[in-house]
Every structure is written in structure tokens, then in C-alpha cells.
C-alpha positions in Angstrom: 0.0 0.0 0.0 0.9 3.7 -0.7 0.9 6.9 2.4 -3.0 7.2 0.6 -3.7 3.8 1.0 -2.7 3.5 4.3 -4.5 6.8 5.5 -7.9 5.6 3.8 -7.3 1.9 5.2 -6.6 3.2 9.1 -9.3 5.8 9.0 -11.9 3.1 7.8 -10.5 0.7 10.5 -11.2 3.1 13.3 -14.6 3.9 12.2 -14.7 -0.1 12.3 -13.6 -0.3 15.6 -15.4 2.3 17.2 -18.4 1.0 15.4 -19.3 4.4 13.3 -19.6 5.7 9.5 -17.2 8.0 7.8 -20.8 10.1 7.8 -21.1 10.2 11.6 -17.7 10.7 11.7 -17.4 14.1 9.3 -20.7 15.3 11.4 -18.6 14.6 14.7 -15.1 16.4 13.4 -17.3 19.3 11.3 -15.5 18.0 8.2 -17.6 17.8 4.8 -18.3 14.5 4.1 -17.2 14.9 0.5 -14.0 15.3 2.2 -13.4 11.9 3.4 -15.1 10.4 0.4 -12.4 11.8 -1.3 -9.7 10.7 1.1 -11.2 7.0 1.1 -11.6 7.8 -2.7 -9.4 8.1 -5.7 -10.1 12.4 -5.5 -7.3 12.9 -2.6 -3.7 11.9 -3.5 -2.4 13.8 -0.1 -5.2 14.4 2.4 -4.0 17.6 4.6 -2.4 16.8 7.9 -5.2 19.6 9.0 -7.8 17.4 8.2 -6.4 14.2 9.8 -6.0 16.2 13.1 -10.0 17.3 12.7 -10.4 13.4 12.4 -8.5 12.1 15.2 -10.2 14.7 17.0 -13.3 13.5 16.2 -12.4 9.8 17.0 -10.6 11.1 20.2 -7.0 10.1 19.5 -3.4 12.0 18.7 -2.0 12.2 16.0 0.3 10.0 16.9 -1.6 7.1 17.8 -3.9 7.5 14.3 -0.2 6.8 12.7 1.5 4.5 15.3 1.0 1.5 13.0 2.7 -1.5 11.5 1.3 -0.5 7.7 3.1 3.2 8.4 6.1 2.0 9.4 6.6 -0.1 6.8 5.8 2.1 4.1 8.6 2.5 1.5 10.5 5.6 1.6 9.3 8.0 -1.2 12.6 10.0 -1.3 16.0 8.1 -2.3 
């Protein structure tokens, strides 16, 4: 998976886990729902780190925990 990928996947997996829709969860963080479509879309290549913060918000974690994961620390490095 790609850094877009991997965004989409995790925020899909914590409305999984916490048993919500990317709908409830826009309402709840006051982000458009278009928004996240687009981030769990093909529309958003680089989702703002803005509007990841409005989402952990909203699901009441860091930053840090949305990207303390395996499938982010084993993405490839983009620069070389």
C-alpha cells in the first residue's frame, strides 16, 4: 500500500472499531463528508495533515496514535 492507501485503510479501520460511519464521523469532526469520500476515494492523492487532526479529533486520539502502526512503518520511503 501507498501513504494514501494507508490513510484511507486506518481511518476506515477506526470507524470499524469504534463502530461508526465516515458520515457520523465528518458530522462529529465538522469535516464535509465529501471530504473523506475523497480521502477513502481516488479524488485525494495527499489528504491535509489539517484534516487528519479534525479526524483524530473527532475519534478522540493523537495524532500519533492515528499513525503509530505496523502498515506506516513499513511504508517504503518515497525519497532516495
Amino acid at each position: 500500500m501507498n501513504l494514501k492507501e494507508t490513510i484511507a485503510h486506518r481511518i476506515t479501520q477506526l470507524c470499524e472499531d469504534r463502530n461508526t460511519t465516515t458520515y457520523a464521523l465528518a458530522i462529529t469532526c465538522g469535516v464535509d463528508k465529501s471530504t473523506i469520500y475523497s480521502i477513502l476515494g481516488e479524488k485525494s492523492n495527499s489528504p491535509e495533515v489539517a484534516t487528519i487532526k479534525k479526524l483524530c479529533d473527532g475519534l478522540e486520539i493523537t495524532l500519533g496514535e492515528f499513525f503509530s502502526t505496523k502498515e506506516f512503518d513499513v511504508l517504503e520511503q518515497e525519497i532516495k
